[in-house]
N, C-alpha and C positions, 0 to 999 in steps of 0.2 A: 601671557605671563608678564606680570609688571615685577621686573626684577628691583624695582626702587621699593618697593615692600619685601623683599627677601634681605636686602643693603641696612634697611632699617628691622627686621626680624632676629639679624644673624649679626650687626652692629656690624658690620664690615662691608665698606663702602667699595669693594674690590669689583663688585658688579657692577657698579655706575658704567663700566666701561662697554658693559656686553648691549647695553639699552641701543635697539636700532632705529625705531620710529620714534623719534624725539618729540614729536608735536603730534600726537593722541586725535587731534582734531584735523590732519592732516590725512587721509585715511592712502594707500597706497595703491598704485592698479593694479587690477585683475591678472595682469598679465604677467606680474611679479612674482604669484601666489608658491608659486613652485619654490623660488628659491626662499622666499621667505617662510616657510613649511619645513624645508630644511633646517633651516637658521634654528628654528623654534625644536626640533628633534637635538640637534649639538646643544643648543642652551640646555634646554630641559634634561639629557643624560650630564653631559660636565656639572649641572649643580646637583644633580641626584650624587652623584660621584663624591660632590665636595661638605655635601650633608653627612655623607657615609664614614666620610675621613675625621669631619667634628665628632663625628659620635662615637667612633674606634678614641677618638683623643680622649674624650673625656669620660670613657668610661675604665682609662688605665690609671 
């Protein structure tokens, strides 16, 4: 999930922060997968969550 396209989709640069692998070309070890499989579950519900909250806003 590249959250720098969600930052520029939803013009709110508040994600810049959640970005973990910084260097794309740097790829991470095997041995990491677990916690970062996690990481990627917390991201992926809190922006599901913060999608849900734009759209409750702006449909009152």
């Amino acid at each position: 999930m590249d959250l720098a396209y969600v930052s520029d989709i939803t013009a709110n640069c508040d994600w810049n922060h959640v970005i973990v692998n910084r260097h794309p070309l740097a790829p991470n070890s095997p041995f990491n997968a677990a916690p970062d499989l996690f990481l990627h579950g917390i991201i992926a519900e809190y922006l599901y969550q913060y999608l849900e909250l734009q759209k409750e806003m702006s449909n009152v």
